[in-house]
C-alpha positions in Angstrom: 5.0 13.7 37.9 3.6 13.0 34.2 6.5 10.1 34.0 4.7 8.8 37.5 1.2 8.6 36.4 2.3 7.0 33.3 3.8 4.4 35.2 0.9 4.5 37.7 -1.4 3.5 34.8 0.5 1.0 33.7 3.2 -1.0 35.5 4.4 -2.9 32.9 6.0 0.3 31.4 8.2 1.0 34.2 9.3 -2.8 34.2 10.2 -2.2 30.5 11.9 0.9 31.8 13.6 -0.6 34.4 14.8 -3.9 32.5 16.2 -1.5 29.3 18.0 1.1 31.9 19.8 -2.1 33.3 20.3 -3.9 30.1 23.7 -4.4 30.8 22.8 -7.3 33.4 21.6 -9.2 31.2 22.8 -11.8 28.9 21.2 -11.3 24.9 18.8 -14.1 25.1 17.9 -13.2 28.5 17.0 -9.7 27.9 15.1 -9.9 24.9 13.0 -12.7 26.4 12.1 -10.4 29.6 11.1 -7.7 27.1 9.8 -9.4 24.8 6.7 -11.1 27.7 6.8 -7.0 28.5 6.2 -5.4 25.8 4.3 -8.1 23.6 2.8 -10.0 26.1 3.3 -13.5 25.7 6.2 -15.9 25.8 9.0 -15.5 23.7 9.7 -18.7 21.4 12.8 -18.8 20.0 12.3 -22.8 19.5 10.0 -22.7 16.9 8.7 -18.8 16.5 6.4 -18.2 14.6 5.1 -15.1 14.7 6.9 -11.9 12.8 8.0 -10.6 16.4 9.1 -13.5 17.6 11.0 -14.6 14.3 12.5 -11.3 14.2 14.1 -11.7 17.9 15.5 -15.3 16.1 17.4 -12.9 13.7 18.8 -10.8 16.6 20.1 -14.1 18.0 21.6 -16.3 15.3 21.2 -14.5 12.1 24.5 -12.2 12.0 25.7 -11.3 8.8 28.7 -9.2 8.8 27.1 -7.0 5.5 24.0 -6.2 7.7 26.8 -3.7 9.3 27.0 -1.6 6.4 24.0 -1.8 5.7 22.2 0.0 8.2 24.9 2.5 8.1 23.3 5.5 7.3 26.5 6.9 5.1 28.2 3.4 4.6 24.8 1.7 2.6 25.2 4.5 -0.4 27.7 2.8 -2.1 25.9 -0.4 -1.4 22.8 1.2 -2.8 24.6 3.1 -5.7 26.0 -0.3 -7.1 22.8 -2.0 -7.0 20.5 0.5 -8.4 22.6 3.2 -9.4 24.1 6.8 -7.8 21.3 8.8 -9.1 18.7 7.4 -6.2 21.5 7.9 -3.3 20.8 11.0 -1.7 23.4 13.1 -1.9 26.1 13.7 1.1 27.1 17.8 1.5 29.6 16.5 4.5 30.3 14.1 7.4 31.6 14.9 10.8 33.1 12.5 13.7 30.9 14.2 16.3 28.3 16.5 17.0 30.9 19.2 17.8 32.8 19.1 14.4 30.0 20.3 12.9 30.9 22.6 10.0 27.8 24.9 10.1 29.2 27.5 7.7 29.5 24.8 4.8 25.9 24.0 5.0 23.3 25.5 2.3 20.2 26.9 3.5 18.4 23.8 3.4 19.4 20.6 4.7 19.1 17.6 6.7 21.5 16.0 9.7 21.4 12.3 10.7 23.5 9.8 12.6 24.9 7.2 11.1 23.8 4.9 13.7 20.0 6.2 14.5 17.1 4.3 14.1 13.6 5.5 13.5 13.3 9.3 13.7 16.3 9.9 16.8 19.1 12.2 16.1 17.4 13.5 12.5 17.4 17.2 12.1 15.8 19.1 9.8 16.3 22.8 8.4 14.1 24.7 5.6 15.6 27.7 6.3 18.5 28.5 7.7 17.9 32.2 8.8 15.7 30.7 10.8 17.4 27.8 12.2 18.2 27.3 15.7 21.3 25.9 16.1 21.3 25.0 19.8 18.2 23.4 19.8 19.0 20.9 16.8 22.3 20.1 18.6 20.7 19.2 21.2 19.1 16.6 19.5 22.2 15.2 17.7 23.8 15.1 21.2 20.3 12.7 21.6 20.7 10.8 18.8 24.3 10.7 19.2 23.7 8.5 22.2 21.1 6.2 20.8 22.1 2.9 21.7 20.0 0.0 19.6 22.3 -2.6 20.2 22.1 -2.1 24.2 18.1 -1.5 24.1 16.8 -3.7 21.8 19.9 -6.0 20.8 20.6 -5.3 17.3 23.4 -6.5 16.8 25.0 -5.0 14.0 24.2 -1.1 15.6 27.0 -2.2 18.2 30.0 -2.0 15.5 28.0 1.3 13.2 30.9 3.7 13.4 29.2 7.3 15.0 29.0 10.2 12.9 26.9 12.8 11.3 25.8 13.3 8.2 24.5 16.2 6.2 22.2 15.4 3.5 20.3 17.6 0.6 17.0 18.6 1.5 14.4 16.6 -0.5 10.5 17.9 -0.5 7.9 16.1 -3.7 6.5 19.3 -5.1 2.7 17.7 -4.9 2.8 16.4 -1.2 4.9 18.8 0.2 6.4 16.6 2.2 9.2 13.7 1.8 6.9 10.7 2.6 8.5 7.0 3.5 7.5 4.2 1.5 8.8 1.1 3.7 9.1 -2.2 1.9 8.7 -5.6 3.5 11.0 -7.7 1.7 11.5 -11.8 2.4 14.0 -12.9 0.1 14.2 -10.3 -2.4 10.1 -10.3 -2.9 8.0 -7.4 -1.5 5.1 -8.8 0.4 4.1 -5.6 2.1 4.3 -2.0 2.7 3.6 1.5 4.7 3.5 5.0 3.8 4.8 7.4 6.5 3.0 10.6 6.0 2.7 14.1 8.2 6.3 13.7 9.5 6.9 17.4 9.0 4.0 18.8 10.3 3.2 20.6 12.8 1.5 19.8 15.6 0.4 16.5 14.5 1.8 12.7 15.0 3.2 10.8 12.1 0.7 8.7 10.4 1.3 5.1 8.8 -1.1 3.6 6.3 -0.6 -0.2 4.9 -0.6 -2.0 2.0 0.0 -5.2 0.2 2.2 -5.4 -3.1 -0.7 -4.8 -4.8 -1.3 -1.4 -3.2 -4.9 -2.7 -1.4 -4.9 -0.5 2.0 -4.8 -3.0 5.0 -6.8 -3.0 8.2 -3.4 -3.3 9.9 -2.0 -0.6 12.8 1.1 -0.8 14.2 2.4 1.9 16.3 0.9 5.2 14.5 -2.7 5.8 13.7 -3.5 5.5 9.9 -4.2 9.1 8.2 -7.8 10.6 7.8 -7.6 10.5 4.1 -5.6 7.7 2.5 -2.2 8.3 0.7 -2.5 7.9 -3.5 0.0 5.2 -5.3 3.1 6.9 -5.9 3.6 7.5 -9.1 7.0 5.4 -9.7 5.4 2.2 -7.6 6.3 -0.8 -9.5 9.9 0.8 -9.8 10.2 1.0 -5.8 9.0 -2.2 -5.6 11.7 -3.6 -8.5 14.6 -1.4 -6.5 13.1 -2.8 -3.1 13.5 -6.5 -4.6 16.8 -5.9 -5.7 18.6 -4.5 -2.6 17.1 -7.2 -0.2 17.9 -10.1 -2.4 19.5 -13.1 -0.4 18.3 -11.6 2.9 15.6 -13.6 4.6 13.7 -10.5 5.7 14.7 -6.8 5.5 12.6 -3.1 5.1 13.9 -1.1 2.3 12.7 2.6 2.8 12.6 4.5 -0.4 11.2 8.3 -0.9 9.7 9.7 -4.1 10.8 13.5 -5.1 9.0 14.6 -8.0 8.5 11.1 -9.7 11.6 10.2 -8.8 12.9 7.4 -6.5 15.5 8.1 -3.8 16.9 5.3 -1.2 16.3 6.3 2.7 17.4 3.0 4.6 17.5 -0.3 5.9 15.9 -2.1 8.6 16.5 -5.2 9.6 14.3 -5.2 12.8 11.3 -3.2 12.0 10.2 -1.5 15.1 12.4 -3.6 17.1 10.0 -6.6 16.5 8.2 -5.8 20.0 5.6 -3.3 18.9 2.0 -4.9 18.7 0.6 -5.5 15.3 -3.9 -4.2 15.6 -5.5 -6.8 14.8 -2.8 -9.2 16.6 -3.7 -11.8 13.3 -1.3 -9.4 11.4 1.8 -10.5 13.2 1.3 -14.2 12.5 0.4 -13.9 8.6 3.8 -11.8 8.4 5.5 -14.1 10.1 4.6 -17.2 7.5 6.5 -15.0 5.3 9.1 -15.0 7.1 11.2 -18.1 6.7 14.0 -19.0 8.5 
């Protein structure tokens, strides 16, 4: 019933619905052009795009890299990351299963984290502070989720479709002043940041992740995009200029990636890469925003 009046509300969401569940009917250039009038609202040029969104459907299309693979391989980018900027921002690994059921619970310290390698956004991440406390079934179930997350079907990126499934157990990592491990997400062109947004209140209960933007400078944008920006803005992290040097570094040669990095304690870690930020069909508030980051994007 909630579904319905959703849909009742607004049609265009159960057209979006109804074009992703039958994906498979539709040719790549096809499909993202049909979503992309959906969910953004005007034409999709792959001609001459120039806004982000549009530019970043372009990259979908004829941008395929074999490296991007490993890349946004959630287990494969460490060494990738470890050779660039060194082992001692990889978070480290405490084991990796070939499917949710080969989960070794036992082996897993009181705190931890569970991804799959192939997830994008927040789908198929687990989280456990305490294990005495942990229900099992419940974060299973949202491996088993995760675990059939599909970005290359949904949304067409391309190199999701040849990520090798798995899990993968991480060490639980929590900055002693926030409380919290909060994303710093870099938009890089070309090895230069021009951008970037905090993720904060992840973990907390009861409320909606929040996402606050930047420029390289750290001047907070008028910009929203898919979250509302918190009530009181996030403080530079400490280690800024060094994210931004490790951000330049790992997206050299590419003509646009986001390089998410944490900070634990004034220290940087690497989270991941993404190559299509938000899929490139969520709506940049003020729409301005999507054309001035798409002049940074060149082609």
């Amino acid at each position: 019933m909630k579904r319905f009046l959703i849909y009742f509300r607004d049609p265009s969401l159960f057209l979006v619905a109804l074009v992703t569940k039958c994906n498979f009917l539709f040719p790549d250039k096809l499909y993202l052009q049909i979503l992309f009038r959906l969910k953004m609202g005007y034409k999709l040029n792959l001609n001459n795009p120039q806004t982000f969104s549009e530019k970043l459907q372009w990259l979908k299309l004829y941008d395929r890299n074999p490296e991007y693979i490993k890349m946004v391989d959630k287990f494969l980018v460490k060494e990738y990351v470890a050779n660039k900027i060194g082992p001692e921002h990889v978070i480290q690994t405490i084991g990796v299963w070939d499917s949710p059921d080969a989960i070794d619970w036992d082996c897993l310290p009181n705190q931890f984290v569970l991804k799959v390698t192939h997830g994008g956004g927040n789908c198929g991440v687990v989280i456990c502070k305490d294990k005495k406390s942990f229900d099992k079934q419940t974060a299973l179930k949202k491996i088993k989720r995760g675990w059939r997350q599909n970005l290359f079907a949904t949304s067409r990126e391309w190199p999701y479709k040849y990520v090798k499934h798995r899990i993968i157990a991480e060490k639980y990592m929590e900055d002693s002043v926030t409380k919290e491990l909060r994303d710093y997400k870099f938009f890089c062109f070309n090895g230069e940041v021009k951008a970037l947004f905090i993720g904060t209140e992840r973990q907390k209960q009861g409320e909606d992740v929040k996402f606050d933007f930047f420029d390289a400078d750290f001047n907070h944008l008028c910009l929203r995009q898919g979250h509302d920006s918190a009530k009181k803005c996030p403080e530079k992290p400490q280690s800024f200029e060094q994210m931004k040097s490790f951000a330049s570094i790992l997206s050299k040669g590419m003509p646009h990636v986001r390089v998410d990095l944490y900070e634990v304690n004034g220290n940087v870690f690497f989270g991941e890469m993404t190559f299509y930020h938000f899929g490139g069909m969520v709506r940049f508030k003020p729409e301005e925003w999507d054309m001035i980051f798409g002049k940074w994007l060149v082609l």
